[in-house]
GUVEXNU-261792 format. One record per residue: x, y, z of N, C-alpha, C, O in turn. Coordinates in nm, 2 decimals. Layout:
// GUVEXNU-261792
+--------+--------+--------+--------+--------+--------+--------+--------+--------+--------+--------+--------+
!   n.px !   n.py !   n.pz !  ca.px !  ca.py !  ca.pz !   c.px !   c.py !   c.pz !   o.px !   o.py !   o.pz !
+--------+--------+--------+--------+--------+--------+--------+--------+--------+--------+--------+--------+
!      X !      Y !      Z !      X !      Y !      Z !      X !      Y !      Z !      X !      Y !      Z !
...
+--------+--------+--------+--------+--------+--------+--------+--------+--------+--------+--------+--------+
***
This chain:
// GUVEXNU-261792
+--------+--------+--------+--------+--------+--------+--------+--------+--------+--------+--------+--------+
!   n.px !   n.py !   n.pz !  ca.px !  ca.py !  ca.pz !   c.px !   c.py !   c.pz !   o.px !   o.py !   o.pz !
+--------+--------+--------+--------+--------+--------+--------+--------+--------+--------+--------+--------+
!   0.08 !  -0.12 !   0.00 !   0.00 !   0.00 !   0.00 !   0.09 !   0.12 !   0.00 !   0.19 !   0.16 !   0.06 !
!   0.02 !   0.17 !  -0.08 !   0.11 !   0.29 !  -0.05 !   0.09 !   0.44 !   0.04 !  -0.01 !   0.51 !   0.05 !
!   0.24 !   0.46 !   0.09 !   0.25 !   0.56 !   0.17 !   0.23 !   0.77 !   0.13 !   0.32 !   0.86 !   0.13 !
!   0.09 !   0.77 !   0.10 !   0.06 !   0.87 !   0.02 !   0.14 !   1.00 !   0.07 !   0.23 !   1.05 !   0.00 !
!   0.11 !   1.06 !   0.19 !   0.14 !   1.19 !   0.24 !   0.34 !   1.18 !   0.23 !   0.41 !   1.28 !   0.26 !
!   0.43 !   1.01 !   0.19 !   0.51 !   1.04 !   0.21 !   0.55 !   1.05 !   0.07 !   0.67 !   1.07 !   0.05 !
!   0.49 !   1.05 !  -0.03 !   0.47 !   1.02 !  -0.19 !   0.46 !   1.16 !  -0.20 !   0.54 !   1.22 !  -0.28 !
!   0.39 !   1.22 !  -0.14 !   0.39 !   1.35 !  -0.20 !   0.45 !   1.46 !  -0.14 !   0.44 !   1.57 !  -0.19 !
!   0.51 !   1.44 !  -0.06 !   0.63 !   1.51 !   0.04 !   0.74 !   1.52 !  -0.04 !   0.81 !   1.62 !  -0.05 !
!   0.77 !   1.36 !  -0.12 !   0.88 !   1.38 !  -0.15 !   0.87 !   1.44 !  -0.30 !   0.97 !   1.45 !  -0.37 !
!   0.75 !   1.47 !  -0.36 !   0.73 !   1.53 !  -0.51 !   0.73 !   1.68 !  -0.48 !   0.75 !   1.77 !  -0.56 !
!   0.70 !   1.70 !  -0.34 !   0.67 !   1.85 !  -0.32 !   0.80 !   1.94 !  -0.37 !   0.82 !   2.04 !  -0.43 !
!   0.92 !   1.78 !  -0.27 !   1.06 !   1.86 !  -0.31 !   1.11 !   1.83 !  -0.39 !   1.23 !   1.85 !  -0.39 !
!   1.04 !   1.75 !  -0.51 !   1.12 !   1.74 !  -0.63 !   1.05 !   1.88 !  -0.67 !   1.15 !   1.96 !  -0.69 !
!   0.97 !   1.93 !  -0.68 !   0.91 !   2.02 !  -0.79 !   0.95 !   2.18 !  -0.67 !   0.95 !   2.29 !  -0.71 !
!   0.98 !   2.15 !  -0.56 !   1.00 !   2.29 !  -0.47 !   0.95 !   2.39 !  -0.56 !   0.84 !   2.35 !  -0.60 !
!   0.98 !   2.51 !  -0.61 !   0.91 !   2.64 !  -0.60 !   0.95 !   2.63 !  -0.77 !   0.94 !   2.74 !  -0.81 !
!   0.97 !   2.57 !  -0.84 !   1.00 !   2.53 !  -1.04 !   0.83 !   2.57 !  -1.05 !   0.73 !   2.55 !  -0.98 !
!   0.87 !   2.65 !  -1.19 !   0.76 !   2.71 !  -1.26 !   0.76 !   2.65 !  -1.40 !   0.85 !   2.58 !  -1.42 !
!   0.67 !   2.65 !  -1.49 !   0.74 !   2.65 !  -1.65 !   0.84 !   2.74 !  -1.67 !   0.95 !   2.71 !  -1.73 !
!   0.77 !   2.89 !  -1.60 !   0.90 !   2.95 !  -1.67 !   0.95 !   3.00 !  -1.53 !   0.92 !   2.97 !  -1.42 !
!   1.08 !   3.13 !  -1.58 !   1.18 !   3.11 !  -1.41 !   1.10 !   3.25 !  -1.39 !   1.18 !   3.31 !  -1.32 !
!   1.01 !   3.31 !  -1.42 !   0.93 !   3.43 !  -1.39 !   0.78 !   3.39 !  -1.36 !   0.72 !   3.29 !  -1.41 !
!   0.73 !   3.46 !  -1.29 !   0.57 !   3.47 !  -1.26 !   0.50 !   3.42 !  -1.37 !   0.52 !   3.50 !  -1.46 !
!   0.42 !   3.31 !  -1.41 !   0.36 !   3.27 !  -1.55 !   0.25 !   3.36 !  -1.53 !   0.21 !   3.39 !  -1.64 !
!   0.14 !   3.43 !  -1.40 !   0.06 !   3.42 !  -1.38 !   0.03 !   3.57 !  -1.39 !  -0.07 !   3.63 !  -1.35 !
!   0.15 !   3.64 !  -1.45 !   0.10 !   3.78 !  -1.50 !   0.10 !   3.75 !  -1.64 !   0.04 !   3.85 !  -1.69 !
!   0.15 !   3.66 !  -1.76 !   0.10 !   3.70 !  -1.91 !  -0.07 !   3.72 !  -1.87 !  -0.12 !   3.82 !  -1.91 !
!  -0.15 !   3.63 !  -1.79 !  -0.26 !   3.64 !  -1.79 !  -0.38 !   3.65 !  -1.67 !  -0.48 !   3.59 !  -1.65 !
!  -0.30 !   3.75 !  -1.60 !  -0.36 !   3.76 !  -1.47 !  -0.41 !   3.67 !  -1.40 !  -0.52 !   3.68 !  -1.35 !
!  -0.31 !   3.56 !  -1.37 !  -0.30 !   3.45 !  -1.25 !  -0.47 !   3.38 !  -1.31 !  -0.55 !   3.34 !  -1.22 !
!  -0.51 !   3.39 !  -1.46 !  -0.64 !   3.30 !  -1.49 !  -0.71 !   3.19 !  -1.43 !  -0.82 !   3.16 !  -1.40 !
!  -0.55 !   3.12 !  -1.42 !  -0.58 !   2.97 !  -1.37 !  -0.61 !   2.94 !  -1.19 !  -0.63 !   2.83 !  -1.14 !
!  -0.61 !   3.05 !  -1.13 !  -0.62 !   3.08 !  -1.01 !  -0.74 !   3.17 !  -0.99 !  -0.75 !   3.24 !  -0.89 !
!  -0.80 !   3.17 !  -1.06 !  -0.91 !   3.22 !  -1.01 !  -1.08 !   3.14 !  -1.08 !  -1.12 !   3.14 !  -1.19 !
!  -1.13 !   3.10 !  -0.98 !  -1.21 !   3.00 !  -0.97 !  -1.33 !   2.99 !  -0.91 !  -1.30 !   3.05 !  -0.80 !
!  -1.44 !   2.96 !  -0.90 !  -1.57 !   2.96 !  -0.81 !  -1.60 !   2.80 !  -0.73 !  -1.51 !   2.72 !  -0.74 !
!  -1.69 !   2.77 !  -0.67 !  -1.71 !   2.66 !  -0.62 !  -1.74 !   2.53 !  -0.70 !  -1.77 !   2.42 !  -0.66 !
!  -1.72 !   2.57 !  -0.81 !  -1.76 !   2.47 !  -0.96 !  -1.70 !   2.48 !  -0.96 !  -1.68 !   2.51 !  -0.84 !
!  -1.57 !   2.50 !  -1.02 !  -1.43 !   2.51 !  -1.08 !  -1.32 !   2.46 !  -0.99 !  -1.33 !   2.47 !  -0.87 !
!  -1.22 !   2.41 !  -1.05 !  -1.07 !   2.40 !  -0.96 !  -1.01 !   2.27 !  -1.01 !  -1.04 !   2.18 !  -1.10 !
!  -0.93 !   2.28 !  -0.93 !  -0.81 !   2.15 !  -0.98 !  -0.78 !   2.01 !  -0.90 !  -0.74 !   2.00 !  -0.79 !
!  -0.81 !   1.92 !  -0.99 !  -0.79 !   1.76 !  -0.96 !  -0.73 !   1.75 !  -0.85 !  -0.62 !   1.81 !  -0.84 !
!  -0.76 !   1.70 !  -0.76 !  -0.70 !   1.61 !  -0.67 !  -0.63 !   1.47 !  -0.73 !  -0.69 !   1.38 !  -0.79 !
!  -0.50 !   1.48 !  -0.70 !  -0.46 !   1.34 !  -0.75 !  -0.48 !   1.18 !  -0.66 !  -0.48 !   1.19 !  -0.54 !
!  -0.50 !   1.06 !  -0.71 !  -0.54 !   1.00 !  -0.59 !  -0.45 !   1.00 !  -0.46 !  -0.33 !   0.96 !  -0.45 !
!  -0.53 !   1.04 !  -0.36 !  -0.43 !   0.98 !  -0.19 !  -0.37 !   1.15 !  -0.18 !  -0.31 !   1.18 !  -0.08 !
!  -0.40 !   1.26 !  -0.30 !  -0.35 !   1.35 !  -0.25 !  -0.41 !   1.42 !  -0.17 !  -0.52 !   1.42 !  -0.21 !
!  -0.41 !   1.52 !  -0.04 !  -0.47 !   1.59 !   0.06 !  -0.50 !   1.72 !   0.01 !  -0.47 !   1.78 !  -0.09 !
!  -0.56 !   1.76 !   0.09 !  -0.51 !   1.96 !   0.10 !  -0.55 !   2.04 !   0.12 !  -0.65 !   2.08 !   0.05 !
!  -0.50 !   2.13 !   0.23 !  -0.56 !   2.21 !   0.27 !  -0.61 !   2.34 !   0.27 !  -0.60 !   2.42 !   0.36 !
!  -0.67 !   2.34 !   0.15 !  -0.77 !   2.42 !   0.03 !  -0.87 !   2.35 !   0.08 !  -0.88 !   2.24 !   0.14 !
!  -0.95 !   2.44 !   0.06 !  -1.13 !   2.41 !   0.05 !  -1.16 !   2.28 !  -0.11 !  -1.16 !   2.31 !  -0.23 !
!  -1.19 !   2.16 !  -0.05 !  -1.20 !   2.05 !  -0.14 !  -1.39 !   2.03 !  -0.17 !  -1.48 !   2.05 !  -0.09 !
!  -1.38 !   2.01 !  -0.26 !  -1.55 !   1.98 !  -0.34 !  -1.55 !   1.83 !  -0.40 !  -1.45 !   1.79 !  -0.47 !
!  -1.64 !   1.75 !  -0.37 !  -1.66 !   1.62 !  -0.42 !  -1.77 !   1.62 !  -0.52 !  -1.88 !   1.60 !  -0.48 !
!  -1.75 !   1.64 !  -0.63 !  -1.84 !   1.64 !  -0.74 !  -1.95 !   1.49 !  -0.75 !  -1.95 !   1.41 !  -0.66 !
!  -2.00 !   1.48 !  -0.82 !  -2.12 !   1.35 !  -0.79 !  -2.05 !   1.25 !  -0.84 !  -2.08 !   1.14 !  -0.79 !
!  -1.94 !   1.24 !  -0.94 !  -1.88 !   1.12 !  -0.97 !  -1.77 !   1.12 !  -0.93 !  -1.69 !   1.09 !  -1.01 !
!  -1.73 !   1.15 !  -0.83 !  -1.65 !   1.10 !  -0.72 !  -1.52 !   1.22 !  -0.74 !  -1.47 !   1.24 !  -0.64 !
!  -1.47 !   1.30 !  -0.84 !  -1.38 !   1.41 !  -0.88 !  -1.40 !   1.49 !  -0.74 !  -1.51 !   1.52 !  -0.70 !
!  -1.25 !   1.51 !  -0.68 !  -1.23 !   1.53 !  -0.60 !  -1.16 !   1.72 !  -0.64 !  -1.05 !   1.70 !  -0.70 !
!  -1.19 !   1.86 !  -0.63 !  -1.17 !   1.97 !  -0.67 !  -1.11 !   2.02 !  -0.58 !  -1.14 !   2.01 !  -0.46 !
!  -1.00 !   2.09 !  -0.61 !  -0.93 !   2.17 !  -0.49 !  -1.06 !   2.33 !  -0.58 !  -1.09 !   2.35 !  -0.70 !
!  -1.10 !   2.41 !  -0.48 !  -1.15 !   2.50 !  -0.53 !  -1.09 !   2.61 !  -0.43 !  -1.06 !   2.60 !  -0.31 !
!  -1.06 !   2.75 !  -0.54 !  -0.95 !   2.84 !  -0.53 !  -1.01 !   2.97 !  -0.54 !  -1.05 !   3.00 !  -0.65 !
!  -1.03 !   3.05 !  -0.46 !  -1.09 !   3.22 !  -0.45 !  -1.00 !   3.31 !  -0.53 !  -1.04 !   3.42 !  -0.56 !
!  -0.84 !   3.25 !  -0.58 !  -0.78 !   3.34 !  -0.62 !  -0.62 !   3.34 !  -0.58 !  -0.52 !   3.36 !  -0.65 !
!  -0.64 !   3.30 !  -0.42 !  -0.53 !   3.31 !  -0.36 !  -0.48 !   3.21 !  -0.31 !  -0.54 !   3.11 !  -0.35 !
!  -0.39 !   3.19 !  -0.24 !  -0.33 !   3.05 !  -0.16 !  -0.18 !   3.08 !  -0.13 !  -0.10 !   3.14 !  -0.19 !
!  -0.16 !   3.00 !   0.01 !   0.00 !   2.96 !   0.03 !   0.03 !   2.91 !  -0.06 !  -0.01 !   2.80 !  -0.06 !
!   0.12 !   2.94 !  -0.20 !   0.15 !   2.86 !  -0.26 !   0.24 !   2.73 !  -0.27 !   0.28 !   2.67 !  -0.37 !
!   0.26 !   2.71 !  -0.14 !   0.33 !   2.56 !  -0.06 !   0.22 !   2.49 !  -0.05 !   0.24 !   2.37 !  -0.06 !
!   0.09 !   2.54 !  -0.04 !   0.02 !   2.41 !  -0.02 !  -0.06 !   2.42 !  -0.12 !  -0.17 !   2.38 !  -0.10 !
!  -0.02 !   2.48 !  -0.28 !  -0.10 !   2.42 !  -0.39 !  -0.11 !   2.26 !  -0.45 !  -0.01 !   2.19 !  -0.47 !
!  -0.23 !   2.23 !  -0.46 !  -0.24 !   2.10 !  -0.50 !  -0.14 !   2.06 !  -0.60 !  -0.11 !   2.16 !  -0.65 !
!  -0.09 !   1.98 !  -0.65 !   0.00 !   1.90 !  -0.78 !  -0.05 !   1.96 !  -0.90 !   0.01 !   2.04 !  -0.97 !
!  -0.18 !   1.91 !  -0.91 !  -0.25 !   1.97 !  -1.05 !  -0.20 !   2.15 !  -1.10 !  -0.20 !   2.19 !  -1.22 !
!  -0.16 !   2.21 !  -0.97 !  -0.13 !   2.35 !  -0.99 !  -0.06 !   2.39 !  -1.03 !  -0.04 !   2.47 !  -1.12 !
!   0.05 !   2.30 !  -0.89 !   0.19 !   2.32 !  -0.96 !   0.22 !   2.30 !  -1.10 !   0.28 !   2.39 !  -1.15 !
!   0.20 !   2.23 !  -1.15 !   0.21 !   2.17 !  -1.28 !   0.16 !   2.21 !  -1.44 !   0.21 !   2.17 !  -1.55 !
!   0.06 !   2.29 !  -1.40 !  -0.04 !   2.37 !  -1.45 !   0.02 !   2.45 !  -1.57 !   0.08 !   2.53 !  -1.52 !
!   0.02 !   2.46 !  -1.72 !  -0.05 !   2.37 !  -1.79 !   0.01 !   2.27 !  -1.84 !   0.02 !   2.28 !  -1.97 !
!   0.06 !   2.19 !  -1.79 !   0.17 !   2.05 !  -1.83 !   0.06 !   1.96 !  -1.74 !  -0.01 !   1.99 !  -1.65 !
!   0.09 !   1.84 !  -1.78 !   0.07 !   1.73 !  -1.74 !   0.14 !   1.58 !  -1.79 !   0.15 !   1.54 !  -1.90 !
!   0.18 !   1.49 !  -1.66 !   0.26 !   1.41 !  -1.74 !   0.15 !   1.26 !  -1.76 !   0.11 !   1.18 !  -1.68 !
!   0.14 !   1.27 !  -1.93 !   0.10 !   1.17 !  -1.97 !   0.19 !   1.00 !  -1.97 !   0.30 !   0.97 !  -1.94 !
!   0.09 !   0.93 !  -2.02 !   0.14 !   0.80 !  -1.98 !   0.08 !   0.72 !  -2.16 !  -0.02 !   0.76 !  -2.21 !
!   0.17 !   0.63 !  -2.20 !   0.14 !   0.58 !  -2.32 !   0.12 !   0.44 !  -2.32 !   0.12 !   0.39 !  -2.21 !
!   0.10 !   0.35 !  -2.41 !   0.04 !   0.26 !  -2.42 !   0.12 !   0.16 !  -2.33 !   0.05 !   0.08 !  -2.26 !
!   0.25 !   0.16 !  -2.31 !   0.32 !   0.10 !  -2.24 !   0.36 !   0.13 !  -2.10 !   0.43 !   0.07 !  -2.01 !
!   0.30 !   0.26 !  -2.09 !   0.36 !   0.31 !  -1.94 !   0.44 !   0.39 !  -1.92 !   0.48 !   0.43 !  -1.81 !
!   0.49 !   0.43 !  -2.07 !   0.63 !   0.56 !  -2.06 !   0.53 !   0.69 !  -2.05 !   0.42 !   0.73 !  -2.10 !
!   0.64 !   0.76 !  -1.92 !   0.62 !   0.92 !  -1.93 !   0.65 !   0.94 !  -2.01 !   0.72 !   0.87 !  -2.09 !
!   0.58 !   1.12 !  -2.02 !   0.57 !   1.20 !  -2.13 !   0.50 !   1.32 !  -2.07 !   0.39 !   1.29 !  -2.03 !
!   0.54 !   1.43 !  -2.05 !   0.54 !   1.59 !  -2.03 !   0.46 !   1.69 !  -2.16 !   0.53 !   1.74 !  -2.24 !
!   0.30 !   1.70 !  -2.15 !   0.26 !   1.72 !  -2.22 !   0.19 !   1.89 !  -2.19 !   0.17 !   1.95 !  -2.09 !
!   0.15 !   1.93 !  -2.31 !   0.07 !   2.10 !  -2.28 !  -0.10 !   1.97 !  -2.24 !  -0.13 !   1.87 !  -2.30 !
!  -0.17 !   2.01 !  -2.14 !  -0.26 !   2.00 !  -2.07 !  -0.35 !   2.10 !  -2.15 !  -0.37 !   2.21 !  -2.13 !
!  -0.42 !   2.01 !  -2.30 !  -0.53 !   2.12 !  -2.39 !  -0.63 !   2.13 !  -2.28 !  -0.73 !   2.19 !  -2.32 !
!  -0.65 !   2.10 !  -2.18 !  -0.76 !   2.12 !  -2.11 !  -0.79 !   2.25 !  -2.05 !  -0.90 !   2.30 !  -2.02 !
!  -0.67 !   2.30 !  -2.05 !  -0.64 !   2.39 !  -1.98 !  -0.64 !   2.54 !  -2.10 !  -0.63 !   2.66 !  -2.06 !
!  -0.67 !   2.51 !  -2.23 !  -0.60 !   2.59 !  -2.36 !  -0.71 !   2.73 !  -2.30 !  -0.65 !   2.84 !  -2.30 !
!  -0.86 !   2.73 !  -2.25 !  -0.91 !   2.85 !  -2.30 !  -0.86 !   2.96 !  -2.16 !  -0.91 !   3.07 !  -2.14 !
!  -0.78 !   2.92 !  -2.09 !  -0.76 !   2.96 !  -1.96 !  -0.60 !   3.03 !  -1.98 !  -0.58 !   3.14 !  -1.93 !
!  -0.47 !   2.95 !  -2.05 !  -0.37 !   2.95 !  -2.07 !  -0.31 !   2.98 !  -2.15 !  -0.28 !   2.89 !  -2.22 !
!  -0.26 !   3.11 !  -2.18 !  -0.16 !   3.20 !  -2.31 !  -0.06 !   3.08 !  -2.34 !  -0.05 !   3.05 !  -2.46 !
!   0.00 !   3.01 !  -2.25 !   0.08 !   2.94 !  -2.29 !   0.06 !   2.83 !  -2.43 !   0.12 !   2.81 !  -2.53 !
!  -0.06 !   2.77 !  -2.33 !  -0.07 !   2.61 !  -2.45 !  -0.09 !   2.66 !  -2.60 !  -0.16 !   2.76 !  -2.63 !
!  -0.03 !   2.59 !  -2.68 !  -0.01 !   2.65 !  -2.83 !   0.05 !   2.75 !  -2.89 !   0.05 !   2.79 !  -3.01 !
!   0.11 !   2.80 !  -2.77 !   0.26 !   2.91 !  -2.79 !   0.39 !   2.82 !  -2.73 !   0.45 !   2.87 !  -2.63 !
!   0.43 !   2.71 !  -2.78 !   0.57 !   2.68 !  -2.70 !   0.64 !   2.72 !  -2.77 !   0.75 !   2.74 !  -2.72 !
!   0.63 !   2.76 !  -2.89 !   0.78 !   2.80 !  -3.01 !   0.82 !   2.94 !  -2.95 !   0.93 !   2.99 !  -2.96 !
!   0.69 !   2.98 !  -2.88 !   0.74 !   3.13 !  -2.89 !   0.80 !   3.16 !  -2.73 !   0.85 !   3.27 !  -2.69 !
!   0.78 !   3.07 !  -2.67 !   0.83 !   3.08 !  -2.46 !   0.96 !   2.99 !  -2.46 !   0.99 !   2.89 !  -2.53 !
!   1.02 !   3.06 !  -2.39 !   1.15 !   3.01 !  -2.34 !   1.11 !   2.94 !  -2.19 !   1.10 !   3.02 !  -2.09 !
!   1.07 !   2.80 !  -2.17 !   1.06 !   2.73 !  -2.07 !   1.21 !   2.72 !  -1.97 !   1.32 !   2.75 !  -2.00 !
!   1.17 !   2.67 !  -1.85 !   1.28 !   2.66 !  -1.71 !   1.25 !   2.51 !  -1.79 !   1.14 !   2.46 !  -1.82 !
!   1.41 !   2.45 !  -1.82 !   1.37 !   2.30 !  -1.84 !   1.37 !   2.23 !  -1.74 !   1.32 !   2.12 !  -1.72 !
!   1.47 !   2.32 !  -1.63 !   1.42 !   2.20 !  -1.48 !   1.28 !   2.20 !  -1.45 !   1.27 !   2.13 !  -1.35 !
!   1.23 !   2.22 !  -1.47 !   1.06 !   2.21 !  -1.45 !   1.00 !   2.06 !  -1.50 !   0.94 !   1.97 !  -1.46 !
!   1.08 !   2.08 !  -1.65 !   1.01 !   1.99 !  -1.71 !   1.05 !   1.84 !  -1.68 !   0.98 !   1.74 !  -1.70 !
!   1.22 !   1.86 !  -1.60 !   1.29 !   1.73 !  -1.57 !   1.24 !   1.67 !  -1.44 !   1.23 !   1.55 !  -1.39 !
!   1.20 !   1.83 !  -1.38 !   1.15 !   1.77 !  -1.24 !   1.01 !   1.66 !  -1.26 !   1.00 !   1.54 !  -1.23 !
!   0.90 !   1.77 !  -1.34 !   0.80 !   1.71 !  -1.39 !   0.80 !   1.56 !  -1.42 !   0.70 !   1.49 !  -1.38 !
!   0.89 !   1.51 !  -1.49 !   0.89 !   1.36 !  -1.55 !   0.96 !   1.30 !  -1.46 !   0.96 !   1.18 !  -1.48 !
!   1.02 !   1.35 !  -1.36 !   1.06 !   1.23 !  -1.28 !   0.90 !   1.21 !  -1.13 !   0.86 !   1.11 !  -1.07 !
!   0.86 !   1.35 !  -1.13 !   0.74 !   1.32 !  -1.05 !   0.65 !   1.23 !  -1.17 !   0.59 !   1.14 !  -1.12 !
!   0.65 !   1.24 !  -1.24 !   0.51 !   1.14 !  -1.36 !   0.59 !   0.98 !  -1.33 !   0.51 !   0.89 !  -1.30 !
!   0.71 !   0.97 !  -1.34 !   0.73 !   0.82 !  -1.29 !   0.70 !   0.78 !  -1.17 !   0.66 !   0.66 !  -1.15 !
!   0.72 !   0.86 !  -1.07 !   0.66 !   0.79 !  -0.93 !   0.57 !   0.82 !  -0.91 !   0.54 !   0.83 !  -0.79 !
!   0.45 !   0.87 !  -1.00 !   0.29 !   0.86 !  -1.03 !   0.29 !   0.72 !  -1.07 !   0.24 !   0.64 !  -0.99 !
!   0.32 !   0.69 !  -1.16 !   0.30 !   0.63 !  -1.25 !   0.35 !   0.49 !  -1.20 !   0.32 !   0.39 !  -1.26 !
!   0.42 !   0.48 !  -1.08 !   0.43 !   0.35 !  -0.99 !   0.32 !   0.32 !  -0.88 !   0.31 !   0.22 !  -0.81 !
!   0.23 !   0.45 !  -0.89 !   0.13 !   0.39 !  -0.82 !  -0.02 !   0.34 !  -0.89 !  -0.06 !   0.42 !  -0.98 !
!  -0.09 !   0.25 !  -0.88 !  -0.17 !   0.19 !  -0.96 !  -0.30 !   0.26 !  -0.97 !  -0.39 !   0.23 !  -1.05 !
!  -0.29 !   0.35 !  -0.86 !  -0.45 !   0.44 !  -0.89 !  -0.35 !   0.57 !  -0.93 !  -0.42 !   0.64 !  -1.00 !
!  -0.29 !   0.60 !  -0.92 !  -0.20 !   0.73 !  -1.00 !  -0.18 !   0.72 !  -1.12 !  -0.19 !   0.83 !  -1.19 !
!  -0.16 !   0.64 !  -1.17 !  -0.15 !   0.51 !  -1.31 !  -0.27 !   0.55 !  -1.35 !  -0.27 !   0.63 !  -1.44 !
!  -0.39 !   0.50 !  -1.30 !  -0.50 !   0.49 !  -1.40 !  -0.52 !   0.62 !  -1.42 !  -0.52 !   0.66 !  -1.54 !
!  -0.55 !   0.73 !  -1.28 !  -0.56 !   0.85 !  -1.32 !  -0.50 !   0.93 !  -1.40 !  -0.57 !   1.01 !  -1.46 !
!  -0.39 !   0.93 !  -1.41 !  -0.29 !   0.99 !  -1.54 !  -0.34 !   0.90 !  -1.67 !  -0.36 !   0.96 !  -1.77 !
!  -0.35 !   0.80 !  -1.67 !  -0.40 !   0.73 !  -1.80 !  -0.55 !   0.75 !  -1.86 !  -0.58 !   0.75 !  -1.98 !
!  -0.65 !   0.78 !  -1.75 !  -0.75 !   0.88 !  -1.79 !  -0.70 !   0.99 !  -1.85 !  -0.70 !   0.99 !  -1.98 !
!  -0.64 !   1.09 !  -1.77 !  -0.64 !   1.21 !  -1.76 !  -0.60 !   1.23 !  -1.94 !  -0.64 !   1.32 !  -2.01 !
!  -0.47 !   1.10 !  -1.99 !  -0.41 !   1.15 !  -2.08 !  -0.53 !   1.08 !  -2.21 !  -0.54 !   1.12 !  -2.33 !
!  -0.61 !   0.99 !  -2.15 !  -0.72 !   1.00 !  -2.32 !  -0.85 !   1.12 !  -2.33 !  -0.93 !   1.17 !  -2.42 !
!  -0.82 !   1.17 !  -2.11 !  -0.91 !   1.31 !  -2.17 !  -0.89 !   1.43 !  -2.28 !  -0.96 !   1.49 !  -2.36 !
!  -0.74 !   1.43 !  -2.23 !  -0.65 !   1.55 !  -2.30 !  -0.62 !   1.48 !  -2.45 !  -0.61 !   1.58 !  -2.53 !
!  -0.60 !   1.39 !  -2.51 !  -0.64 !   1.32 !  -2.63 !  -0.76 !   1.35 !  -2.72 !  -0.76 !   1.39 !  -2.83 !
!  -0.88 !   1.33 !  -2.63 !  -1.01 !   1.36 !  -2.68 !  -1.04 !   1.55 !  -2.71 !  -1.08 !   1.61 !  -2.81 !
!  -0.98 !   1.60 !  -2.56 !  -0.98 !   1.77 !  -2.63 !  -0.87 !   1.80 !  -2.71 !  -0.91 !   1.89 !  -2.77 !
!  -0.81 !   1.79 !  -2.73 !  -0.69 !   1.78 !  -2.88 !  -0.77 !   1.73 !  -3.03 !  -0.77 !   1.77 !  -3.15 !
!  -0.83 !   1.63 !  -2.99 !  -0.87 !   1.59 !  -3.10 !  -1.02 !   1.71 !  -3.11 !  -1.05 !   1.76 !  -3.22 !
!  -1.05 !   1.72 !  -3.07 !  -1.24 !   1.83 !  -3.04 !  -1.16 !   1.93 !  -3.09 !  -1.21 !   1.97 !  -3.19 !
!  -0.99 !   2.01 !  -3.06 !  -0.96 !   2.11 !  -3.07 !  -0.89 !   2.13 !  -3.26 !  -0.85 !   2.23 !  -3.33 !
!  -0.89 !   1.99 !  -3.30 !  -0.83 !   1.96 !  -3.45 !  -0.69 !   1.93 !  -3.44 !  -0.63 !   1.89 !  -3.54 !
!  -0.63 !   1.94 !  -3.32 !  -0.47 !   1.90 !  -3.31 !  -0.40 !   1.78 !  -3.35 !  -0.28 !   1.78 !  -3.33 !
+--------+--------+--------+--------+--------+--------+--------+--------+--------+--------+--------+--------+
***
């Protein structure tokens, strides 16, 4: 079984204070992604905690929901991470992807040619997506997650 709060202790400090980029992302578009109502917010990963105001939607999606602000120490994973996410492929390999889910919220997604990314972000990123990806409900949810973001890629013509 696994030892969640020590699983994500130790992702906290792989990903410590790494952004996409090494500046504020959240002024190209006034912190968008941070601001949210009681319908809105960001995935809980499985076994993850937090101490944000959490919402259980009817099919079990667990919401961190966000007024705007927060200790940013205790943003959820989905946050930090925000708009990347690390997909998983037919076999199980990571992969560090733009999160289309995220596209009407995010200047970023479908401008990478033109951003100069922190690549430690992205190194940190894929080594947290493999110790996701060793856990078997972390697994599935990233393997959802990546035929969600498949499905809006394809809705979006990509």
């Amino acid at each position: 079984m696994t030892d969640y709060a020590k699983m994500y202790a130790k992702i906290g400090r792989i990903m410590g204070t790494l952004t996409p980029l090494r500046a504020d992302c959240g002024r190209l578009c006034d912190h968008s992604c941070c601001k949210g109502d009681e319908n809105t917010g960001m995935r809980l990963f499985p076994g993850e905690e937090s101490t944000l105001p959490v919402r259980e939607l009817d099919n079990g999606v667990r919401l961190v929901v966000c007024g705007g602000s927060c200790n940013r120490e205790d943003r959820p994973l989905a946050c930090r991470i925000f708009p990347f996410f690390p997909t998983v492929d037919s076999r199980g390999r990571v992969y560090i992807e733009e999160d289309a889910r995220g596209k009407r919220v995010c200047p970023m997604i479908g401008n990478s040619d033109k951003i100069i990314y922190d690549k430690r972000f992205f190194r940190a990123l894929r080594r947290v997506g493999k110790i996701l990806a060793k856990d078997p409900a972390c697994l599935e949810f990233m393997t959802e997650a990546t035929q969600e973001i498949d499905t809006y890629r394809a809705l979006l013509g990509e």
